[in-house]
KOLZAGU-501885 format. One record per atom (N, C-alpha, C): y, z negated, x negated; atom name; residue in one letter. Coordinates in steps of 0.02 Angstrom, whole numbers, plus 50000, padded with zeros to 5 digits. Example, Ala and Ser with C-alpha at 12.3 -4.5 7.8 and 13.67 -1.06 7.14 Angstrom:
# residues 2
<atom py="49716" pz="49610" px="49340" atom="N" res="A"/>
<atom py="49775" pz="49610" px="49385" atom="CA" res="A"/>
<atom py="49835" pz="49610" px="49340" atom="C" res="A"/>
<atom py="49888" pz="49646" px="49358" atom="N" res="S"/>
<atom py="49947" pz="49643" px="49316" atom="CA" res="S"/>
<atom py="50002" pz="49606" px="49355" atom="C" res="S"/>
***
This chain:
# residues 92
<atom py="57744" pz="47140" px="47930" atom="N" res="X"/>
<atom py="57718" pz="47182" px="47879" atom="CA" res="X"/>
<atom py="57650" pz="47158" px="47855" atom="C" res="X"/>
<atom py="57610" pz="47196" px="47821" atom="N" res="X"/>
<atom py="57563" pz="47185" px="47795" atom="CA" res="X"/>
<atom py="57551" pz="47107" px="47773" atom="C" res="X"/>
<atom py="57609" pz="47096" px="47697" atom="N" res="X"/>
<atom py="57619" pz="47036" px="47681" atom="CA" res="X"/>
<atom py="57589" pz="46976" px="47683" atom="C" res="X"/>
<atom py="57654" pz="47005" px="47757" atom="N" res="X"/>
<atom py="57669" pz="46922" px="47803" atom="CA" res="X"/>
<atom py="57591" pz="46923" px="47853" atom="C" res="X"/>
<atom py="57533" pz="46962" px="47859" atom="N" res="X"/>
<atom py="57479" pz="46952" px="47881" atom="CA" res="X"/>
<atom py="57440" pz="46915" px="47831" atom="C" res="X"/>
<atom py="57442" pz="46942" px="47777" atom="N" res="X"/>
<atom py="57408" pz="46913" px="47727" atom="CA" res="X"/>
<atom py="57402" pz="46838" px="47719" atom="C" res="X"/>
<atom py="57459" pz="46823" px="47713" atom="N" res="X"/>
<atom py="57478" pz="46748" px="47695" atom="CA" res="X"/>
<atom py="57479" pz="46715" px="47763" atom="C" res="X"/>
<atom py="57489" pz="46740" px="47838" atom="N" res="X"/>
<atom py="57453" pz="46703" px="47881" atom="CA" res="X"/>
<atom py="57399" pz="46698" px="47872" atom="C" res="X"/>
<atom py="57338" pz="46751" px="47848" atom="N" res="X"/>
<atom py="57262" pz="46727" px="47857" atom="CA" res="X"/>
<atom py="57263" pz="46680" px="47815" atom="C" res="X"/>
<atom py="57287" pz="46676" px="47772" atom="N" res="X"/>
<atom py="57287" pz="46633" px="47711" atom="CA" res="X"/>
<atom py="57281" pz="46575" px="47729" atom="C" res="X"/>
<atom py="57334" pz="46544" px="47761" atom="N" res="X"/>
<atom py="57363" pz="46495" px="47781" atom="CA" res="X"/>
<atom py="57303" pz="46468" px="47831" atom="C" res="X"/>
<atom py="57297" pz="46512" px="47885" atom="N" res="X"/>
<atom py="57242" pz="46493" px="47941" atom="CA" res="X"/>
<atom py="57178" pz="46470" px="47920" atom="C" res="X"/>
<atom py="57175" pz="46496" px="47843" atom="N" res="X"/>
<atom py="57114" pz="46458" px="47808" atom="CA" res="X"/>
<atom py="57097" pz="46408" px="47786" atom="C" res="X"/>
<atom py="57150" pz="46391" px="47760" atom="N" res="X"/>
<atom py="57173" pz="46295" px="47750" atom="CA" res="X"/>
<atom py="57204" pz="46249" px="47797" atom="C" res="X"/>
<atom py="57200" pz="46302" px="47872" atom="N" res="X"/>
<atom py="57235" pz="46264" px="47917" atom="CA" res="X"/>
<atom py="57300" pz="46239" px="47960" atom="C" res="X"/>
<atom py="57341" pz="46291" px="47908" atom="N" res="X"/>
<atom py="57427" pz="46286" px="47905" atom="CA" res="X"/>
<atom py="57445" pz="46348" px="47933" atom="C" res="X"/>
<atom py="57392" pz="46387" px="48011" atom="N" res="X"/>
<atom py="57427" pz="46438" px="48036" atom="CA" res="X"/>
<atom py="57508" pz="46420" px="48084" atom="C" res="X"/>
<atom py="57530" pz="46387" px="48091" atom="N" res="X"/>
<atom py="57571" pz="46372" px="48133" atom="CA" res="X"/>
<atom py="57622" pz="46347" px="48082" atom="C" res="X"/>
<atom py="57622" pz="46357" px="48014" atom="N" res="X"/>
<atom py="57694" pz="46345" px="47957" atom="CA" res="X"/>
<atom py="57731" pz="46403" px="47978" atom="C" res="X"/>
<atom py="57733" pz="46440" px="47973" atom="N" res="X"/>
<atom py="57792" pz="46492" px="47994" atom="CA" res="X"/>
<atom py="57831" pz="46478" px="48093" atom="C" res="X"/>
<atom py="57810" pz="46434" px="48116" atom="N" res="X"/>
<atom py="57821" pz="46421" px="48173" atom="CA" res="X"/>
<atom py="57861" pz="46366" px="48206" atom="C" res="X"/>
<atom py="57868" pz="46323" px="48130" atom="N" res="X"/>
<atom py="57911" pz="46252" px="48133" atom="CA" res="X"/>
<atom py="57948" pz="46272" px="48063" atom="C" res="X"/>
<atom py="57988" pz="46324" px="48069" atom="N" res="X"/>
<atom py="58047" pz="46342" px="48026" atom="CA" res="X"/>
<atom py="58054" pz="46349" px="47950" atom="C" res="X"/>
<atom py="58003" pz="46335" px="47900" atom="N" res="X"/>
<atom py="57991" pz="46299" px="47858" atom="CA" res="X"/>
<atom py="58032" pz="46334" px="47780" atom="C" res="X"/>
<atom py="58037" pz="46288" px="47749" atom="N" res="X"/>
<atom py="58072" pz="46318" px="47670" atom="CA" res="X"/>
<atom py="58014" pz="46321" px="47633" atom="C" res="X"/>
<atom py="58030" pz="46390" px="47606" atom="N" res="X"/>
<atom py="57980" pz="46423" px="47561" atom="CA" res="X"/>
<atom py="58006" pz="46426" px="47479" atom="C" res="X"/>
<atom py="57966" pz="46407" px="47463" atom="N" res="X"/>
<atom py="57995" pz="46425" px="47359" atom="CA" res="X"/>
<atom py="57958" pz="46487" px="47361" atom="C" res="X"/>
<atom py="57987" pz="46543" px="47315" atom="N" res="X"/>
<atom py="57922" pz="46585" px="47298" atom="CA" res="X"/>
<atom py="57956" pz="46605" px="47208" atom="C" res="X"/>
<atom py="57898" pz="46558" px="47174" atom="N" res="X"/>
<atom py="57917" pz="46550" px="47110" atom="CA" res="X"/>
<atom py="57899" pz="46622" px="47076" atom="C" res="X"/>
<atom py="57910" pz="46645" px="47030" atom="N" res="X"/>
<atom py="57906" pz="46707" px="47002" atom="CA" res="X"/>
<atom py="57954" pz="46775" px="47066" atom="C" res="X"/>
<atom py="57971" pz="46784" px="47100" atom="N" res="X"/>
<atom py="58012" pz="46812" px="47160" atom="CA" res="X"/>
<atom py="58032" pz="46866" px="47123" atom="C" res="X"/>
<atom py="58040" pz="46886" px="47052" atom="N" res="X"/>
<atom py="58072" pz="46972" px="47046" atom="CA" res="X"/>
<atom py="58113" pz="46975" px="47083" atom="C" res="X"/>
<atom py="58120" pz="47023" px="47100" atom="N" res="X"/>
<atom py="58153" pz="47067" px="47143" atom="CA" res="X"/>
<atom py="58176" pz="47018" px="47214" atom="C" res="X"/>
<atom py="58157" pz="46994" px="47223" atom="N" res="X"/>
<atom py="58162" pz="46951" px="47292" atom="CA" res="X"/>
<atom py="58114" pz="46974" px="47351" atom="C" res="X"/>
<atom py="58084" pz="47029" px="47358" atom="N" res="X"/>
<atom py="58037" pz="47073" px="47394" atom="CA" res="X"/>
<atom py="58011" pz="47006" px="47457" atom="C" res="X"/>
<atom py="57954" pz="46981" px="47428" atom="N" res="X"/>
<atom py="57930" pz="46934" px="47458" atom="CA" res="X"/>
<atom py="57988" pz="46876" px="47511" atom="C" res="X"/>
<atom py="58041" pz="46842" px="47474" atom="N" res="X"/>
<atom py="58076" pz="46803" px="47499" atom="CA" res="X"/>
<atom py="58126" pz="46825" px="47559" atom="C" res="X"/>
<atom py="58136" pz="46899" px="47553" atom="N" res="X"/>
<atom py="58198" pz="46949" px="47575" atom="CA" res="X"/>
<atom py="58149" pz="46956" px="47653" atom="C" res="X"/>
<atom py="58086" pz="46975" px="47654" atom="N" res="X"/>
<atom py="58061" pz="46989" px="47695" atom="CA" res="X"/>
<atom py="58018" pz="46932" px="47749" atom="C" res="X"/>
<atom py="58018" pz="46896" px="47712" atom="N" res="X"/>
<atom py="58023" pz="46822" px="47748" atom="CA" res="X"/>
<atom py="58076" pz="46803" px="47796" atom="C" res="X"/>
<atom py="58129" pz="46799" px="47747" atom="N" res="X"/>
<atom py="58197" pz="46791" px="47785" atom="CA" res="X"/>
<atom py="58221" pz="46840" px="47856" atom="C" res="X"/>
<atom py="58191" pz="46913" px="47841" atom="N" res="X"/>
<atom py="58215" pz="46940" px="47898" atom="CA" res="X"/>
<atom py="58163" pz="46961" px="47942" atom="C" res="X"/>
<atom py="58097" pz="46924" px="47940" atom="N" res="X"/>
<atom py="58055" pz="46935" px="48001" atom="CA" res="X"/>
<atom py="58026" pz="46868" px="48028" atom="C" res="X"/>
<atom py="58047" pz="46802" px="47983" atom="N" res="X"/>
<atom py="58014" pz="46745" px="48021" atom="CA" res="X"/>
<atom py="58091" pz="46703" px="48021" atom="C" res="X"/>
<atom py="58051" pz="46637" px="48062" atom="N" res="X"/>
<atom py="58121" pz="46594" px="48038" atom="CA" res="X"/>
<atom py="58135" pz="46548" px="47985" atom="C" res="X"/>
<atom py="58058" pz="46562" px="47926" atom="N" res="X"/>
<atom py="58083" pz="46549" px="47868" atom="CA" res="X"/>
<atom py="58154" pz="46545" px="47848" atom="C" res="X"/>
<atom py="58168" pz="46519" px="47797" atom="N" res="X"/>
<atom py="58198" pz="46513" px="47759" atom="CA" res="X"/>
<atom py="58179" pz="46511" px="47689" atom="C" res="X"/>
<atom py="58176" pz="46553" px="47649" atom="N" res="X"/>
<atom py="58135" pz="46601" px="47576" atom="CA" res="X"/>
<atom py="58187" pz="46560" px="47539" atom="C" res="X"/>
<atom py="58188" pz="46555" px="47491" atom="N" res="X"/>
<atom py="58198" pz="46559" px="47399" atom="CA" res="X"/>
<atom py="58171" pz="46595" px="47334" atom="C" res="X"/>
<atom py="58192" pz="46642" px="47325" atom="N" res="X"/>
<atom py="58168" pz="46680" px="47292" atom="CA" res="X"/>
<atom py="58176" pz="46657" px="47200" atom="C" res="X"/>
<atom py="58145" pz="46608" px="47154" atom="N" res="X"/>
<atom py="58143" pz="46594" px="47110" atom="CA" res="X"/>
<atom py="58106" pz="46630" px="47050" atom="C" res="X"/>
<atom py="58169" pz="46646" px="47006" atom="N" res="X"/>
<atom py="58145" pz="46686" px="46920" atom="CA" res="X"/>
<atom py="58192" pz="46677" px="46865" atom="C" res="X"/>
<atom py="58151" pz="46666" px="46826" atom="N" res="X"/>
<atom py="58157" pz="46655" px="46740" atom="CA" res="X"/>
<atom py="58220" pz="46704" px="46720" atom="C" res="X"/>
<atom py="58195" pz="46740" px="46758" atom="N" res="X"/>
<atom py="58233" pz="46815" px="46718" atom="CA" res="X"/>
<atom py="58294" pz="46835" px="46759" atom="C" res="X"/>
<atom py="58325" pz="46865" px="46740" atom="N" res="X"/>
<atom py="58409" pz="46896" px="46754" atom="CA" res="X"/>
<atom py="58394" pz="46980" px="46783" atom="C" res="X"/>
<atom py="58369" pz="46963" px="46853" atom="N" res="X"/>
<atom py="58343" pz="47039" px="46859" atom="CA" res="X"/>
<atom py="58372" pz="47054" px="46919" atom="C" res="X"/>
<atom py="58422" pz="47027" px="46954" atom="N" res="X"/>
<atom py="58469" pz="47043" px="46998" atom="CA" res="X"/>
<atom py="58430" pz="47053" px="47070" atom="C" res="X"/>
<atom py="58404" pz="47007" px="47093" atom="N" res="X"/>
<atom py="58379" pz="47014" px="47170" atom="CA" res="X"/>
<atom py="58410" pz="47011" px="47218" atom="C" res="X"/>
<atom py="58418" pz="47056" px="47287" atom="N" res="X"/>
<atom py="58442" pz="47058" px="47347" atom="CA" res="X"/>
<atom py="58470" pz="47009" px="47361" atom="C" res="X"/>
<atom py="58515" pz="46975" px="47392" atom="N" res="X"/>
<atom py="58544" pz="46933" px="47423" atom="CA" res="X"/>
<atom py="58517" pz="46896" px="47480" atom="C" res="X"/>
<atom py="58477" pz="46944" px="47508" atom="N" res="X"/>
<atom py="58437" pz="46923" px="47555" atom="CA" res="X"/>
<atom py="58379" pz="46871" px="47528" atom="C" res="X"/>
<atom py="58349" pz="46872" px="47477" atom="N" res="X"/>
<atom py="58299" pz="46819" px="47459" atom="CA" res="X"/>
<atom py="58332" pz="46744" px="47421" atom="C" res="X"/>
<atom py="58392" pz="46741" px="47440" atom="N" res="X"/>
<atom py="58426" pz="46677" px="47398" atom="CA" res="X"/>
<atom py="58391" pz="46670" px="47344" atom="C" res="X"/>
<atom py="58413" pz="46706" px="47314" atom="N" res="X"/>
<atom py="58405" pz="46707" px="47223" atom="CA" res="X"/>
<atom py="58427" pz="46649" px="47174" atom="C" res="X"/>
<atom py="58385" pz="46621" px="47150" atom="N" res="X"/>
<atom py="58403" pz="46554" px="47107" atom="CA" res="X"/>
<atom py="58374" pz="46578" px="47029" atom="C" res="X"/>
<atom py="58385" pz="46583" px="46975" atom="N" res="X"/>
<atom py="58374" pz="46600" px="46928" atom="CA" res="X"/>
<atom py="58369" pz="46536" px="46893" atom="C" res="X"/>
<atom py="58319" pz="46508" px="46871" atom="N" res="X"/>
<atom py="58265" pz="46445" px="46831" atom="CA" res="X"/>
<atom py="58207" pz="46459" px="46815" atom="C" res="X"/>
<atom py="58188" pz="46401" px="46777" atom="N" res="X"/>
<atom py="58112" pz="46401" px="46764" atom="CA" res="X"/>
<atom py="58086" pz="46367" px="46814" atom="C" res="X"/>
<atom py="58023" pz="46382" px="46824" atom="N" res="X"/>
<atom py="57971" pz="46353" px="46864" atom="CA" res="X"/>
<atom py="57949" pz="46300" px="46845" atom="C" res="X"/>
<atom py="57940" pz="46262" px="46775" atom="N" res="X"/>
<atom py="57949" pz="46200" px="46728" atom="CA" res="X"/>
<atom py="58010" pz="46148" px="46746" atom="C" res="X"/>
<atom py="58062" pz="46180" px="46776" atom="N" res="X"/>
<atom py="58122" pz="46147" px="46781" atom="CA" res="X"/>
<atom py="58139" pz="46169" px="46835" atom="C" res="X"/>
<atom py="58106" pz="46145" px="46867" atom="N" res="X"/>
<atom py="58161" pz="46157" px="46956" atom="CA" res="X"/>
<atom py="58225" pz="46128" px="46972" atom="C" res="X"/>
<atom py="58263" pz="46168" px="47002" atom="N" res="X"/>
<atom py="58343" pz="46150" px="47005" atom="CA" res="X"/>
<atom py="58343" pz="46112" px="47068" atom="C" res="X"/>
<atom py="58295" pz="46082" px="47083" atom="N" res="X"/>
<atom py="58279" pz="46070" px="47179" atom="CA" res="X"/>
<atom py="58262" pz="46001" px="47173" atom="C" res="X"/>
<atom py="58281" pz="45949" px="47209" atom="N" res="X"/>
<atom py="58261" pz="45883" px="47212" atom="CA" res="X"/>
<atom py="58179" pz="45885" px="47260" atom="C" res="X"/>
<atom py="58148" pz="45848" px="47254" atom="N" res="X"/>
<atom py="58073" pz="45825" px="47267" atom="CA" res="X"/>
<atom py="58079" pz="45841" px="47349" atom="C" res="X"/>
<atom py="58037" pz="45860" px="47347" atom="N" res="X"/>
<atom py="58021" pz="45865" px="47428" atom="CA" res="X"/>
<atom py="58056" pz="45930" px="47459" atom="C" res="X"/>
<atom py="58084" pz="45967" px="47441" atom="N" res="X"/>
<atom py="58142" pz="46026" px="47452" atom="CA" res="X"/>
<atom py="58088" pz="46076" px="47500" atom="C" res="X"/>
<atom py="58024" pz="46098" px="47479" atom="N" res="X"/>
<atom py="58001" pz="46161" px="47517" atom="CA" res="X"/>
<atom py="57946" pz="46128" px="47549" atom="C" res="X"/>
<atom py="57939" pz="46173" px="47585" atom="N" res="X"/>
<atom py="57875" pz="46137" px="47622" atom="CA" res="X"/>
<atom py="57813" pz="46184" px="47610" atom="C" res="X"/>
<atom py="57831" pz="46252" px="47595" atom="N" res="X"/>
<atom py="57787" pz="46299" px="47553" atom="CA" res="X"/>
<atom py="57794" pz="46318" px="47492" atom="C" res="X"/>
<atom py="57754" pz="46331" px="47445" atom="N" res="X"/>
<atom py="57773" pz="46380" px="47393" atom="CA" res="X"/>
<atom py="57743" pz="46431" px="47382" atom="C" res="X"/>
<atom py="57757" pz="46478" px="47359" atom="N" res="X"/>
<atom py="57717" pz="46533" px="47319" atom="CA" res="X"/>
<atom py="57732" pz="46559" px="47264" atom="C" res="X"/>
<atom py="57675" pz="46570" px="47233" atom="N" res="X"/>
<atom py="57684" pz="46595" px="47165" atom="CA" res="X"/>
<atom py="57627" pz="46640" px="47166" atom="C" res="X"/>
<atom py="57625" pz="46711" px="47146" atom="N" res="X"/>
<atom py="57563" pz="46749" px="47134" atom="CA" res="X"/>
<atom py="57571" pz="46751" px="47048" atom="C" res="X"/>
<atom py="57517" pz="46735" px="47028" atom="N" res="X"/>
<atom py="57508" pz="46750" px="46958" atom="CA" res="X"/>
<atom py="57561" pz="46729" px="46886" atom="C" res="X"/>
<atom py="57605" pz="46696" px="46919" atom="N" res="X"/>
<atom py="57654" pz="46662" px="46871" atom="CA" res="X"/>
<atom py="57624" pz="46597" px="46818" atom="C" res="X"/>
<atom py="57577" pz="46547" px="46828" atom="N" res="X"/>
<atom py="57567" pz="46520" px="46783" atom="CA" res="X"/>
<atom py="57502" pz="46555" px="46730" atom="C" res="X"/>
<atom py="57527" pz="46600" px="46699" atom="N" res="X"/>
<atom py="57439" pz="46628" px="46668" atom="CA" res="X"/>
<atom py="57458" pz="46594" px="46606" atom="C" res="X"/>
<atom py="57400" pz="46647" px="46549" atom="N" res="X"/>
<atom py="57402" pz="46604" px="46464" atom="CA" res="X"/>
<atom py="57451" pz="46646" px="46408" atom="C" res="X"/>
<atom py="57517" pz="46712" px="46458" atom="N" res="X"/>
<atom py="57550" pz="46709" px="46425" atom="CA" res="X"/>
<atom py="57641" pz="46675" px="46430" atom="C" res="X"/>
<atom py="57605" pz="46645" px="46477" atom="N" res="X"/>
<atom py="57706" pz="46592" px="46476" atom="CA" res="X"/>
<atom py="57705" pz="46547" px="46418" atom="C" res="X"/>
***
């Protein structure tokens, strides 16, 4: 999908085109809906986490963890990617 092009160029820009290619665990902090993590899961061999604050019932498909991003439920070293679009601004 679109997306998942995106965040390859992304990646290819800092050098990390070949992370989606050695299996990798993804956080994706702020996740809503799971959208992002769901679609990870069923087109690479990611493995997504779909992480939010809020009680907003995401797909099953994005392994839904409900926390703060302040307080990760995850011991050190857990992802090897993260994402977050726009989650730390100046109203949290």
């Amino acid at each position: 999908g679109a997306i998942l092009r995106i965040i390859e160029n992304a990646l290819s820009k800092v050098g990390k085109s070949d992370l989606f290619q050695n299996h990798p665990v993804i956080l994706d902090i702020g996740g809503g809906m799971g959208r992002f993590a769901a679609l990870v899961n069923q087109n690479t061999t990611a493995y997504a986490t779909s992480l939010d604050i809020k009680d907003i019932r995401p797909t099953d498909r994005a392994n839904p963890v409900r926390a703060s991003a302040y307080h990760l439920p995850f011991p050190d070293q857990t992802f090897d990617f993260i994402n977050g679009r726009g989650v730390f601004d100046s109203n949290i």
